[in-house]
PyMOL Python script that loads the backbone (N, CA, C, O; Angstrom):
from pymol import cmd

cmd.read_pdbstr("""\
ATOM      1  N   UNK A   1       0.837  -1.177   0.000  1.00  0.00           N
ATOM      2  CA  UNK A   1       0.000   0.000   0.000  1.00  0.00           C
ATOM      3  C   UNK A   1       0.887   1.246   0.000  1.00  0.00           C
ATOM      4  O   UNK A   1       2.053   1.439   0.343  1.00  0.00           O
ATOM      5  N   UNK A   2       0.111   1.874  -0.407  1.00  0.00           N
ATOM      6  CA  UNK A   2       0.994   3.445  -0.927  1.00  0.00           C
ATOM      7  C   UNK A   2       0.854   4.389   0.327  1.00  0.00           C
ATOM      8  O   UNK A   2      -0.197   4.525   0.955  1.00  0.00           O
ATOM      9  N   UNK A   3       2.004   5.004   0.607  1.00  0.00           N
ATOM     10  CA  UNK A   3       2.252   5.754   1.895  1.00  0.00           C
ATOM     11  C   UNK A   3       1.247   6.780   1.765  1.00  0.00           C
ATOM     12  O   UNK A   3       0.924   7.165   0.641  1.00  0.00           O
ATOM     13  N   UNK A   4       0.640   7.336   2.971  1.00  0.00           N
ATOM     14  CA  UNK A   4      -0.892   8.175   3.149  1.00  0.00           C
ATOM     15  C   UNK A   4      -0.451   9.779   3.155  1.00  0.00           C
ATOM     16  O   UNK A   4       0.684   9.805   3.631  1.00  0.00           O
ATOM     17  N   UNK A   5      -0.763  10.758   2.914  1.00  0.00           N
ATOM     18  CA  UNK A   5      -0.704  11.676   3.990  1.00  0.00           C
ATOM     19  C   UNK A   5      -1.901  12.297   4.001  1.00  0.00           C
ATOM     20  O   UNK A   5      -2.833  12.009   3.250  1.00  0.00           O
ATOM     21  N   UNK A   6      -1.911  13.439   5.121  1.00  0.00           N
ATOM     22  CA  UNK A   6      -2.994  13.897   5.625  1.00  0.00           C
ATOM     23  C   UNK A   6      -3.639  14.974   4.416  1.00  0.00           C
ATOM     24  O   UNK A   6      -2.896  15.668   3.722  1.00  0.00           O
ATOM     25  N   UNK A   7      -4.568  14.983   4.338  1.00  0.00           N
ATOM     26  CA  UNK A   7      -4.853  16.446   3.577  1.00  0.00           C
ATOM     27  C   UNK A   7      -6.429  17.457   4.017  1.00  0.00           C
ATOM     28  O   UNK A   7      -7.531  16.908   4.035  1.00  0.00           O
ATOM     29  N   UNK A   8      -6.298  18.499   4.240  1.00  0.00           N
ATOM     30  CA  UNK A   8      -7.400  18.995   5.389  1.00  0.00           C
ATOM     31  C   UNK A   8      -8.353  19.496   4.523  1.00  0.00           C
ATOM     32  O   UNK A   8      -8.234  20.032   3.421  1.00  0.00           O
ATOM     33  N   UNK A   9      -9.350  19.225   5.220  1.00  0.00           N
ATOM     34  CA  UNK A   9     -10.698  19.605   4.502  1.00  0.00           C
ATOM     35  C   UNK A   9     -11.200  20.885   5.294  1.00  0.00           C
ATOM     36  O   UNK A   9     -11.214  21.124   6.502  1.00  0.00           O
ATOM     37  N   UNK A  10     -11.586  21.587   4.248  1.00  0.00           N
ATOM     38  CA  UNK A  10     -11.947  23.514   5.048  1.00  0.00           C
ATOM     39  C   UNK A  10     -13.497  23.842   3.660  1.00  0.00           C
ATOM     40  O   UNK A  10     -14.073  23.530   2.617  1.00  0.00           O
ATOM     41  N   UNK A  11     -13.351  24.865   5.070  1.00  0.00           N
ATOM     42  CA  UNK A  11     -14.694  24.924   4.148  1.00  0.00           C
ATOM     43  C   UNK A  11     -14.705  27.072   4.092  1.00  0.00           C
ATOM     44  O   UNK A  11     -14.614  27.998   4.898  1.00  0.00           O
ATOM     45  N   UNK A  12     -14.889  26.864   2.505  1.00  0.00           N
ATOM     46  CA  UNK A  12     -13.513  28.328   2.181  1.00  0.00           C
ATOM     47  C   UNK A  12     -15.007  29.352   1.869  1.00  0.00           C
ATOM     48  O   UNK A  12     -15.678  29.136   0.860  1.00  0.00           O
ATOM     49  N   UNK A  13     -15.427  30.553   2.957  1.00  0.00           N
ATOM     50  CA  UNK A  13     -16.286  31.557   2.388  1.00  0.00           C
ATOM     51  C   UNK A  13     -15.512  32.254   1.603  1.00  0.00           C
ATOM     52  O   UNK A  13     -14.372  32.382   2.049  1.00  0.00           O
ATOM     53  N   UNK A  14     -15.803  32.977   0.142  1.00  0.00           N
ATOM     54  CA  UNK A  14     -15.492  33.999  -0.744  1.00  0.00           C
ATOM     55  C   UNK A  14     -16.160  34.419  -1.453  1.00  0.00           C
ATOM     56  O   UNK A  14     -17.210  33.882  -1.806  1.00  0.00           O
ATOM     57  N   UNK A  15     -15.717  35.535  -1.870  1.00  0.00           N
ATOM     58  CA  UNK A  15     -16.405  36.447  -2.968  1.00  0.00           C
ATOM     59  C   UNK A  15     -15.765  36.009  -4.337  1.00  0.00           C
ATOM     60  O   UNK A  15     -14.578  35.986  -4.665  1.00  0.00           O
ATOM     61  N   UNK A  16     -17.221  35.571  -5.243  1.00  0.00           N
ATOM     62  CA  UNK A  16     -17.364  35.016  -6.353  1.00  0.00           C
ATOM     63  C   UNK A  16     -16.589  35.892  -7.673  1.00  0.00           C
ATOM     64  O   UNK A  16     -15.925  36.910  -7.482  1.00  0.00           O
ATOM     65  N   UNK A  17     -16.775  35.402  -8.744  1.00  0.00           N
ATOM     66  CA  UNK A  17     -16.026  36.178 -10.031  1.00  0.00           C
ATOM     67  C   UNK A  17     -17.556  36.153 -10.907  1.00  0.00           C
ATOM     68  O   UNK A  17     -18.552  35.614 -10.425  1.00  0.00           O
ATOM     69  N   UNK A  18     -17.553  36.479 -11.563  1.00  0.00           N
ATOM     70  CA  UNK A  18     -18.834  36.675 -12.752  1.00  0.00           C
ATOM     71  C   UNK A  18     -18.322  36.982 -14.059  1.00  0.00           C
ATOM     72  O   UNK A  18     -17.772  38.015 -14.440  1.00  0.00           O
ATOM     73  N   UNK A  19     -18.614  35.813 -14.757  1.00  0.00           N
ATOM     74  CA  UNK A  19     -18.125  36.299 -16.647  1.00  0.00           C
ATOM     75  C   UNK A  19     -19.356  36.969 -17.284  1.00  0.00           C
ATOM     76  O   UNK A  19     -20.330  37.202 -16.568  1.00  0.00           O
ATOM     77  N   UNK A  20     -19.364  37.227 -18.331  1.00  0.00           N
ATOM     78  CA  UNK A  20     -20.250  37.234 -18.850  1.00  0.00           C
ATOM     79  C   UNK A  20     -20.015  36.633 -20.370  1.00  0.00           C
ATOM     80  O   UNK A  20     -18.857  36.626 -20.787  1.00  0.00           O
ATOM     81  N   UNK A  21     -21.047  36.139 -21.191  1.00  0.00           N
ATOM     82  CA  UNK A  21     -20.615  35.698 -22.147  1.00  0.00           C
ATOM     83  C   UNK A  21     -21.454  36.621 -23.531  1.00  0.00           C
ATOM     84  O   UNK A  21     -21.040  36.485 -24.683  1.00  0.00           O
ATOM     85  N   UNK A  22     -22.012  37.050 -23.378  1.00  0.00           N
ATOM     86  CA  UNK A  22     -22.689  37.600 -24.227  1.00  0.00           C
ATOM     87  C   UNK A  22     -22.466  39.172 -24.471  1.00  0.00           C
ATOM     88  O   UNK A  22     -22.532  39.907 -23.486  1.00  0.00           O
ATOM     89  N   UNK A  23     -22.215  39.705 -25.692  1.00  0.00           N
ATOM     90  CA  UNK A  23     -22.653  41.217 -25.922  1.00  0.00           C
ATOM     91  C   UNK A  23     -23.964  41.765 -25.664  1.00  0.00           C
ATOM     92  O   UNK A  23     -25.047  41.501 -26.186  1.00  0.00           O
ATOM     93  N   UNK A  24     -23.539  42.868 -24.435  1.00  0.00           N
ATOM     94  CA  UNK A  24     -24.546  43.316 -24.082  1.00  0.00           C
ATOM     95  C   UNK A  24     -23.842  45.010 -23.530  1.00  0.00           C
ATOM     96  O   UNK A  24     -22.759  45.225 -22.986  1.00  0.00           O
ATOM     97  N   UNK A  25     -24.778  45.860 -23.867  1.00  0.00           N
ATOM     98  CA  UNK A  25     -24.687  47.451 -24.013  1.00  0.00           C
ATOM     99  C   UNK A  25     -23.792  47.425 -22.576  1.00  0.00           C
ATOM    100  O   UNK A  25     -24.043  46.618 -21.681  1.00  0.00           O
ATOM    101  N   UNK A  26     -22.913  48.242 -22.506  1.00  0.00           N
ATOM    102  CA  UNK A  26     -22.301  49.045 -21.152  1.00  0.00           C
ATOM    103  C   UNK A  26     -23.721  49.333 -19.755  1.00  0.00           C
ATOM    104  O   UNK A  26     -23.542  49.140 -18.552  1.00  0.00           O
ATOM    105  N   UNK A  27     -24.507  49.625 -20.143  1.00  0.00           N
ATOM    106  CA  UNK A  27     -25.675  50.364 -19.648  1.00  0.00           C
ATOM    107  C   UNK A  27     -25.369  49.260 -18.854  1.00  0.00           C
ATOM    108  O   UNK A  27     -24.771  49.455 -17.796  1.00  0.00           O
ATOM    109  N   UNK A  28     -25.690  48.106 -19.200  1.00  0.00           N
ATOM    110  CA  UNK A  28     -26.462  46.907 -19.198  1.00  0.00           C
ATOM    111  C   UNK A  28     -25.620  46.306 -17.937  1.00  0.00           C
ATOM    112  O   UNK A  28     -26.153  45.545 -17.130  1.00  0.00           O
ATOM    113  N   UNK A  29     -24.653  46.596 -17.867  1.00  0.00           N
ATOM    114  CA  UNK A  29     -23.578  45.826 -17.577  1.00  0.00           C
ATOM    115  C   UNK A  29     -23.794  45.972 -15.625  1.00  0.00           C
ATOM    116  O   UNK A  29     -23.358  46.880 -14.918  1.00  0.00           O
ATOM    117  N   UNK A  30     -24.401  45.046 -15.294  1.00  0.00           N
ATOM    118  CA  UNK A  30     -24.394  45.145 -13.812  1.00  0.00           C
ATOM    119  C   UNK A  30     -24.390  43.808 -13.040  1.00  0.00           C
ATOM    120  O   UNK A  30     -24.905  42.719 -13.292  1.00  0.00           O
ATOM    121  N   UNK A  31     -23.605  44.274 -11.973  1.00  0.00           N
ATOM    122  CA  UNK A  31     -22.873  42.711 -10.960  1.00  0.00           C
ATOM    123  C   UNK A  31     -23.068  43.017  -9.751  1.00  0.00           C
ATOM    124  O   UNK A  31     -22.896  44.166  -9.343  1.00  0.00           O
ATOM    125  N   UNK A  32     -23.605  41.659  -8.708  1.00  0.00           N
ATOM    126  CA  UNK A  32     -23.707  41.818  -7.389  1.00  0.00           C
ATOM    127  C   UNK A  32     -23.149  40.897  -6.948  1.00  0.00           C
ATOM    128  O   UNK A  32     -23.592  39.749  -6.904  1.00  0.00           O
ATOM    129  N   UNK A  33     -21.608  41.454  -6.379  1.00  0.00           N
ATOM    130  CA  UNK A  33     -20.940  40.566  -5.024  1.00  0.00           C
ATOM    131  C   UNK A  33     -21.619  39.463  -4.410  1.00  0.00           C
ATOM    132  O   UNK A  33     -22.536  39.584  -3.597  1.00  0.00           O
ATOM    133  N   UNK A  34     -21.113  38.323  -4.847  1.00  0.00           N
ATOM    134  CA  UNK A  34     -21.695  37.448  -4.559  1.00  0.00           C
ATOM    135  C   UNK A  34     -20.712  36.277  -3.277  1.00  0.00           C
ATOM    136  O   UNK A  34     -19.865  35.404  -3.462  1.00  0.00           O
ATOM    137  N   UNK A  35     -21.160  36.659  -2.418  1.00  0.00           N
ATOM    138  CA  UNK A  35     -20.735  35.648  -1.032  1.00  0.00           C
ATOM    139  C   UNK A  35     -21.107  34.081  -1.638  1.00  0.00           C
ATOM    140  O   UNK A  35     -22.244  33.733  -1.954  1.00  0.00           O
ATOM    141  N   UNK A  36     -19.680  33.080  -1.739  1.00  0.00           N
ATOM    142  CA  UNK A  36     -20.355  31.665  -1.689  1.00  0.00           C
ATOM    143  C   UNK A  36     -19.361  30.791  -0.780  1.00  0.00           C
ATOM    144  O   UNK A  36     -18.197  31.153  -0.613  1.00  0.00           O
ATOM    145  N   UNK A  37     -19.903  29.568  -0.176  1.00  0.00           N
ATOM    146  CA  UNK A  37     -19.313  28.344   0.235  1.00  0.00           C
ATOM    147  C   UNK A  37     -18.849  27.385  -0.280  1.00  0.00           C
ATOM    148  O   UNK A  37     -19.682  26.628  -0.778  1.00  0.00           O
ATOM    149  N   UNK A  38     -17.311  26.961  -0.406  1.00  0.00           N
ATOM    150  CA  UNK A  38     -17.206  26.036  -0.790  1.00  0.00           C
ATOM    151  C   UNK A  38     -16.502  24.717  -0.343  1.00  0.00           C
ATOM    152  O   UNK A  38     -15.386  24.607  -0.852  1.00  0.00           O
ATOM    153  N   UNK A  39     -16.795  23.884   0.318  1.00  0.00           N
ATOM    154  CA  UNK A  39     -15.628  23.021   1.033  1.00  0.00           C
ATOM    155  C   UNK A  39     -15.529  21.561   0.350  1.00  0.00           C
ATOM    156  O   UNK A  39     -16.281  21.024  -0.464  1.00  0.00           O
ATOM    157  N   UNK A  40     -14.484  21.158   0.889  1.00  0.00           N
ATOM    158  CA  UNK A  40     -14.014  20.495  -0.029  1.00  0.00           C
ATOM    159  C   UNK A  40     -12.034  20.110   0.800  1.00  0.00           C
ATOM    160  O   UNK A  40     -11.574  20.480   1.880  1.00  0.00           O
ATOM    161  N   UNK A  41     -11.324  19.182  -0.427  1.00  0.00           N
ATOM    162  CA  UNK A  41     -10.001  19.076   0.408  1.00  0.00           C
ATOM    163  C   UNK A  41      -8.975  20.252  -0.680  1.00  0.00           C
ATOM    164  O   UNK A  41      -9.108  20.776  -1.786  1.00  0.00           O
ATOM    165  N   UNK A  42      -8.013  20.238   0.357  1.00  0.00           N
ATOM    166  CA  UNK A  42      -7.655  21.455   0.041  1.00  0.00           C
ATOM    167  C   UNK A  42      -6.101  20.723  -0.094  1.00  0.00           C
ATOM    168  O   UNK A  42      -5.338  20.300   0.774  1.00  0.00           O
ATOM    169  N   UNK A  43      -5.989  20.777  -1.660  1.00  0.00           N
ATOM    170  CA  UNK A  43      -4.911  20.429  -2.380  1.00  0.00           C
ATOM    171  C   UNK A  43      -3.691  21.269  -2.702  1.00  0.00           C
ATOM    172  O   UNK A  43      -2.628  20.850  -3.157  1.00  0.00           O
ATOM    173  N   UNK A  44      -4.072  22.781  -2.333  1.00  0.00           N
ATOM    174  CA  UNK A  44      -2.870  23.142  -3.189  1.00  0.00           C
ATOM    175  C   UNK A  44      -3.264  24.611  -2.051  1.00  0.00           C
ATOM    176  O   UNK A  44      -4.387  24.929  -1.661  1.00  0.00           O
ATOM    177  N   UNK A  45      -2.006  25.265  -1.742  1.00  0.00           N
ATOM    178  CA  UNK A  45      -2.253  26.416  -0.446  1.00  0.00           C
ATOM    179  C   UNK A  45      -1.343  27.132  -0.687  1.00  0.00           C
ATOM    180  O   UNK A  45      -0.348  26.449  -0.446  1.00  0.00           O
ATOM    181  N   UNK A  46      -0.950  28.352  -1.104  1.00  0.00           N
ATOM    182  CA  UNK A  46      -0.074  29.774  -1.026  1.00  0.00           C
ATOM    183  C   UNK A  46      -0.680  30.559  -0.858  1.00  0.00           C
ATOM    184  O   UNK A  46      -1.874  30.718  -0.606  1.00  0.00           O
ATOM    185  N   UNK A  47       0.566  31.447  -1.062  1.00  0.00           N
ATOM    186  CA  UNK A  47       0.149  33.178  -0.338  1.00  0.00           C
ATOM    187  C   UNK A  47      -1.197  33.800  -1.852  1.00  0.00           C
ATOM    188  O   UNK A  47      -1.974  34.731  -1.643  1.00  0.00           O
ATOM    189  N   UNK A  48      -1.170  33.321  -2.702  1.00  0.00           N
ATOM    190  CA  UNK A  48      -2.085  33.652  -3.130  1.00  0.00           C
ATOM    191  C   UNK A  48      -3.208  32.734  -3.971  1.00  0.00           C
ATOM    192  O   UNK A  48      -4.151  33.478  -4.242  1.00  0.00           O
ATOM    193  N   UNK A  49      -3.365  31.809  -4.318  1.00  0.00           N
ATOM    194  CA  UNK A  49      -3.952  30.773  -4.488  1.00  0.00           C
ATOM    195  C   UNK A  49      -4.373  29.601  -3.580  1.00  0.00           C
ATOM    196  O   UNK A  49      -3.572  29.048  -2.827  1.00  0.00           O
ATOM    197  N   UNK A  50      -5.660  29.252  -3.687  1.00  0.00           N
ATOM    198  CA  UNK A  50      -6.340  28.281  -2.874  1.00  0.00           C
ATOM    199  C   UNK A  50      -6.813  26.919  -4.167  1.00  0.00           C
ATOM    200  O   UNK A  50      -6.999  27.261  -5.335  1.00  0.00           O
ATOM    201  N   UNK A  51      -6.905  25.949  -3.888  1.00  0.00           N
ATOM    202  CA  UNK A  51      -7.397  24.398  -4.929  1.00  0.00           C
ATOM    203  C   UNK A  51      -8.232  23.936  -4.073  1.00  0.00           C
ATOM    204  O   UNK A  51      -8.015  23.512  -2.938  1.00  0.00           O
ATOM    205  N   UNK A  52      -8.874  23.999  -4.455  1.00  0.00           N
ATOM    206  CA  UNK A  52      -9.741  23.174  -3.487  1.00  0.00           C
ATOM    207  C   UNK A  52     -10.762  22.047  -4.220  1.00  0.00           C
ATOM    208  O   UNK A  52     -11.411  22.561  -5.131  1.00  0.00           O
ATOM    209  N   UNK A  53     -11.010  20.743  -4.025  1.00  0.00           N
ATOM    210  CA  UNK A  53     -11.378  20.019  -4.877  1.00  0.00           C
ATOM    211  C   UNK A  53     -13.015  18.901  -3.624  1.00  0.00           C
ATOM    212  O   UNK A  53     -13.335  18.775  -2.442  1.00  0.00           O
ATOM    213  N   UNK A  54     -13.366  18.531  -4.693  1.00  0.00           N
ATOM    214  CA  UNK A  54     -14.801  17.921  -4.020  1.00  0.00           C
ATOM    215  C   UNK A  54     -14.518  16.503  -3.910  1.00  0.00           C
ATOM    216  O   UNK A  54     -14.816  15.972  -2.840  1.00  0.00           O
ATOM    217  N   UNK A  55     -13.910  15.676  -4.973  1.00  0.00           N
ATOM    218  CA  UNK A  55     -14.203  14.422  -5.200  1.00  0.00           C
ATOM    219  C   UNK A  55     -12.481  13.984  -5.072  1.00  0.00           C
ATOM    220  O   UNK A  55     -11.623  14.861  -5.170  1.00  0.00           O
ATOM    221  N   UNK A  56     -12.074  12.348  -4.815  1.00  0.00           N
ATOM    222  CA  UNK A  56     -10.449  12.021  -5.213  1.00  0.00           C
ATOM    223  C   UNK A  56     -10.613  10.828  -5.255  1.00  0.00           C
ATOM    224  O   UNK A  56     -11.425  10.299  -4.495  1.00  0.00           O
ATOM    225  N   UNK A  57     -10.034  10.250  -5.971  1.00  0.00           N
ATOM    226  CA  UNK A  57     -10.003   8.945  -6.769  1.00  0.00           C
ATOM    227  C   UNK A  57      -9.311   7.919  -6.085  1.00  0.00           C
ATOM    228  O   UNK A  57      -8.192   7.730  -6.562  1.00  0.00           O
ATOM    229  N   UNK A  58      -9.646   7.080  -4.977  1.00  0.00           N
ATOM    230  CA  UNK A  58      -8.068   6.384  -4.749  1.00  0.00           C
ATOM    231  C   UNK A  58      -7.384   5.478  -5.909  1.00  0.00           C
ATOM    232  O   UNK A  58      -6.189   5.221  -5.760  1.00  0.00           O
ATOM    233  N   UNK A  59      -7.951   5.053  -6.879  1.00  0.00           N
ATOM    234  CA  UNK A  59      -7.849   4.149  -8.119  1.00  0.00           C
ATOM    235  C   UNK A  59      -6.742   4.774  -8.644  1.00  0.00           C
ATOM    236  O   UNK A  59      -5.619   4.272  -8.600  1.00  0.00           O
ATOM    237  N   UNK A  60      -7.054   6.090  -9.253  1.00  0.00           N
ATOM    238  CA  UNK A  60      -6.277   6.853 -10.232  1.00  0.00           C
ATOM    239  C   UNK A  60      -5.977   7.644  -9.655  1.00  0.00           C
ATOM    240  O   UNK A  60      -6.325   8.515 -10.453  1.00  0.00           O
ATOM    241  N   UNK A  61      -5.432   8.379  -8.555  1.00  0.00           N
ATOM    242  CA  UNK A  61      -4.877   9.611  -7.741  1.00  0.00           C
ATOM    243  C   UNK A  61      -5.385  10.835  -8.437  1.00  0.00           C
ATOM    244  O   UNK A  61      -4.881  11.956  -8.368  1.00  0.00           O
ATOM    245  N   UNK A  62      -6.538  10.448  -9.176  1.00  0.00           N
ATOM    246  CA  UNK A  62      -7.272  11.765  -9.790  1.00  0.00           C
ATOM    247  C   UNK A  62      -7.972  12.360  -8.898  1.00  0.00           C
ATOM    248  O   UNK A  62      -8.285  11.817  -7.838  1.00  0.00           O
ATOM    249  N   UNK A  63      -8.457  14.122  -9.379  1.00  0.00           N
ATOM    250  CA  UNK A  63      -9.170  14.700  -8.031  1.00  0.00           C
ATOM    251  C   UNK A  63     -10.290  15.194  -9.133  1.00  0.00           C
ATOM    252  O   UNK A  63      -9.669  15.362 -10.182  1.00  0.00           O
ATOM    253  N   UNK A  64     -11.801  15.521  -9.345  1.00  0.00           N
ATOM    254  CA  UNK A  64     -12.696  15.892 -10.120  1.00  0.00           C
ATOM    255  C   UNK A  64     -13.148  17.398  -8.588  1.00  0.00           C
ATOM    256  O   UNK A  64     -12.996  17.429  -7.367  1.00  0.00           O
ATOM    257  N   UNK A  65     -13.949  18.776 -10.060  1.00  0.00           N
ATOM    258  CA  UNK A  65     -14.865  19.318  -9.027  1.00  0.00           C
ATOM    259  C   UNK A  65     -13.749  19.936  -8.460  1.00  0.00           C
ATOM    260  O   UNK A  65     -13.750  19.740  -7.245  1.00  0.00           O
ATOM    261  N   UNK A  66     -12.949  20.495  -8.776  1.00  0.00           N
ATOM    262  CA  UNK A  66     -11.637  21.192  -8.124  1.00  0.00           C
ATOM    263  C   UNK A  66     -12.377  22.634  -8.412  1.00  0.00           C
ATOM    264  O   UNK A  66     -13.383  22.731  -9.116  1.00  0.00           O
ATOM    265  N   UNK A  67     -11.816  23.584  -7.851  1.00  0.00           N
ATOM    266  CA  UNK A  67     -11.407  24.758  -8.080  1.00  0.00           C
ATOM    267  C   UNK A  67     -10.259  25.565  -7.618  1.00  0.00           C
ATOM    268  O   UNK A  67      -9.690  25.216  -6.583  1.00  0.00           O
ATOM    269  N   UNK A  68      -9.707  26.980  -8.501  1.00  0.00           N
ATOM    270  CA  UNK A  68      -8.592  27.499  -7.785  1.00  0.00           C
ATOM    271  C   UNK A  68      -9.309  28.579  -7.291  1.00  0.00           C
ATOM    272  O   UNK A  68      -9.830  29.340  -8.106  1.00  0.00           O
ATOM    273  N   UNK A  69      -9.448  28.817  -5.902  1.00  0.00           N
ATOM    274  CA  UNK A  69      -9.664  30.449  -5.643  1.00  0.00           C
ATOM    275  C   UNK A  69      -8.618  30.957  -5.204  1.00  0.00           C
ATOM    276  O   UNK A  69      -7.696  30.575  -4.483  1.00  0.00           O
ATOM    277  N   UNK A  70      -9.054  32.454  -6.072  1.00  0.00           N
ATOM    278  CA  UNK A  70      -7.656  33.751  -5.121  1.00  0.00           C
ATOM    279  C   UNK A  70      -7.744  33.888  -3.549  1.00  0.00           C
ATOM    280  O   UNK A  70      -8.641  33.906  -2.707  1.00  0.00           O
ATOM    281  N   UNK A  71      -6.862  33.943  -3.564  1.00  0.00           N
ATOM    282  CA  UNK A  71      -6.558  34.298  -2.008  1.00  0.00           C
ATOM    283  C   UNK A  71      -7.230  36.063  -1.647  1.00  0.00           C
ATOM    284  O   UNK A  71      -7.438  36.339  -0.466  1.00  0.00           O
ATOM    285  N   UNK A  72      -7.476  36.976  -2.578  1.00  0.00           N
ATOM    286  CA  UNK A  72      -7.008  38.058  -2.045  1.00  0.00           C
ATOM    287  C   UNK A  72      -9.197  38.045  -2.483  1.00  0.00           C
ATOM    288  O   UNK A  72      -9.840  39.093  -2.435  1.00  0.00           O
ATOM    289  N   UNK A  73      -9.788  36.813  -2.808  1.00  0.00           N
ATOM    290  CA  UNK A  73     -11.479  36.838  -2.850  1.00  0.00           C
ATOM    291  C   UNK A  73     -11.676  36.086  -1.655  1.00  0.00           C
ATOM    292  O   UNK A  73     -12.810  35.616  -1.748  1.00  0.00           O
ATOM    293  N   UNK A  74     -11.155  35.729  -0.576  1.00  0.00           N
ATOM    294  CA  UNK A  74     -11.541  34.898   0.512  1.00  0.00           C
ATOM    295  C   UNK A  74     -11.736  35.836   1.688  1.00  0.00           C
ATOM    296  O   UNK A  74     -10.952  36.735   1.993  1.00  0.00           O
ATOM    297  N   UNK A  75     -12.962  35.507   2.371  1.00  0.00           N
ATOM    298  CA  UNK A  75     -13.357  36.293   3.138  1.00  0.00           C
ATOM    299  C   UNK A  75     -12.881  35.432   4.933  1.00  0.00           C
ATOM    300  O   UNK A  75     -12.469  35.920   5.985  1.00  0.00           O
ATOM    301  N   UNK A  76     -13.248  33.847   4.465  1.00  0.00           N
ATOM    302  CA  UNK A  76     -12.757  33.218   5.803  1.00  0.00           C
ATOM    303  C   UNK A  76     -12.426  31.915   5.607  1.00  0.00           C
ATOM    304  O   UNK A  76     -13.214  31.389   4.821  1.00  0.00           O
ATOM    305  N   UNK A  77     -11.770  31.346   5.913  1.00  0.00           N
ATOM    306  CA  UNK A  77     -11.280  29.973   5.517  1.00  0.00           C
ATOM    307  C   UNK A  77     -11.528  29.006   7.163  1.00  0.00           C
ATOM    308  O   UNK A  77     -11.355  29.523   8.267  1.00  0.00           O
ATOM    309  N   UNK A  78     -11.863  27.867   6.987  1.00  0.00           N
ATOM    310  CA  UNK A  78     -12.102  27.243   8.416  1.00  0.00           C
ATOM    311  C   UNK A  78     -11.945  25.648   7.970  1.00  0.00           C
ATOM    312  O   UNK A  78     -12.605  24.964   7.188  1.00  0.00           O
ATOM    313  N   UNK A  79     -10.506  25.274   9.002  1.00  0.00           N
ATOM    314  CA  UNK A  79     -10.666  23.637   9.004  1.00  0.00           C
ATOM    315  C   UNK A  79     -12.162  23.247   9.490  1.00  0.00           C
ATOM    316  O   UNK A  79     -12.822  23.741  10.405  1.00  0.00           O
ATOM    317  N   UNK A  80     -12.479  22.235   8.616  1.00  0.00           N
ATOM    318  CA  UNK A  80     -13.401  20.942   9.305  1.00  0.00           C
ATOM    319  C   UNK A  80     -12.990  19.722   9.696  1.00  0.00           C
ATOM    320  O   UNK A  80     -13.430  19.294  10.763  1.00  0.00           O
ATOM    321  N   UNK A  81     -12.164  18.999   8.997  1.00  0.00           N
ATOM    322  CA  UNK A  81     -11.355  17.814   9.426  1.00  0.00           C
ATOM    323  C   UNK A  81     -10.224  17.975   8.225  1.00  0.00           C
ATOM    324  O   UNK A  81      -9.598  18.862   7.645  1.00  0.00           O
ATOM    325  N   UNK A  82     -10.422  16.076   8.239  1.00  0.00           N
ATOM    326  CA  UNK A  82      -8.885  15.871   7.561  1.00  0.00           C
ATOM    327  C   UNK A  82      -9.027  14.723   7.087  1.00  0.00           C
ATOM    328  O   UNK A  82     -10.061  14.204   7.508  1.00  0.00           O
ATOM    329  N   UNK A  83      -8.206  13.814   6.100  1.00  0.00           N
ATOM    330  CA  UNK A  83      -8.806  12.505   5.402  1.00  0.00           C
ATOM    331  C   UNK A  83      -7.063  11.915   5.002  1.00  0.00           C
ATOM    332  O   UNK A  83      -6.061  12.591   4.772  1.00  0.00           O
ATOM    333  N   UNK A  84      -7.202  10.732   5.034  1.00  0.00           N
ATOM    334  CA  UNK A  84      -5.651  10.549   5.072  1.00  0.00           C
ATOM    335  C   UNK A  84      -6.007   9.870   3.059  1.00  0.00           C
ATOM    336  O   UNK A  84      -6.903   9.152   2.616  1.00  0.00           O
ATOM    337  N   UNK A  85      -5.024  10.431   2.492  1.00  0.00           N
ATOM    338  CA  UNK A  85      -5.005   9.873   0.868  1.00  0.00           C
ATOM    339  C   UNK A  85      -3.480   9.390   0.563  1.00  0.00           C
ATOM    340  O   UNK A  85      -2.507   9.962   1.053  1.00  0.00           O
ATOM    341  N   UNK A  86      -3.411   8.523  -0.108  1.00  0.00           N
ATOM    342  CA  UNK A  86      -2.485   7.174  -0.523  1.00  0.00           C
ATOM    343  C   UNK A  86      -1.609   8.889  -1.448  1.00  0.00           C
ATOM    344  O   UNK A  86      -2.185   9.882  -1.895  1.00  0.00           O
ATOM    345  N   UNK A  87      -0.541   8.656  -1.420  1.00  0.00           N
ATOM    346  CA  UNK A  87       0.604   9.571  -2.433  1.00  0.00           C
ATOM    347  C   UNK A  87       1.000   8.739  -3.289  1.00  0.00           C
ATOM    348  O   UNK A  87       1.049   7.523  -3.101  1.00  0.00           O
ATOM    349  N   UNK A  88       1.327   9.336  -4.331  1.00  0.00           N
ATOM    350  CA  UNK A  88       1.723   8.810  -5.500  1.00  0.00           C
ATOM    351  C   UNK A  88       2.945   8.672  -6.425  1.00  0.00           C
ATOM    352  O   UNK A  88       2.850   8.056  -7.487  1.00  0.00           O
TER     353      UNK A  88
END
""", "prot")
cmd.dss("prot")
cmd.show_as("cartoon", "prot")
cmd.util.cbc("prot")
cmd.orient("prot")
């Protein structure tokens, strides 16, 4: 069996991004700060980037349902636990 380590699960409040995809007039053009939750294990951690992912594969050391958030859109970050995963 493949050596474990720990990896912590948090559950990350931030302020969202908004694309838009469509041409639409300047006028038009309006956005509301949007507060969301997302937790999940938390794969990847610096001074300015957060990974945070939903799903992990023990089969294929794949992770699905990831995301990267900025560090400088996080409003609060909070351990919940921790899950031990096989390294590769």
């Amino acid at each position: 069996m493949a050596p474990e380590r720990l990896i912590r699960v948090i559950e990350v409040r931030w302020f969202d991004s908004e694309a838009i995809g469509e041409w639409q007039k300047l006028s038009d053009v309006t956005h509301v700060l949007e507060e969301v939750i997302t937790v999940g294990l938390l794969l990847h951690e610096d001074d300015k980037l957060l990974l945070v992912a939903s799903t992990y594969d023990y089969a294929t050391h794949s992770v699905n349902a990831a995301i990267w958030i900025p560090r400088c859109c996080v409003r609060e970050l909070r351990e919940v636990g921790s899950v031990a995963i096989a390294q590769n």
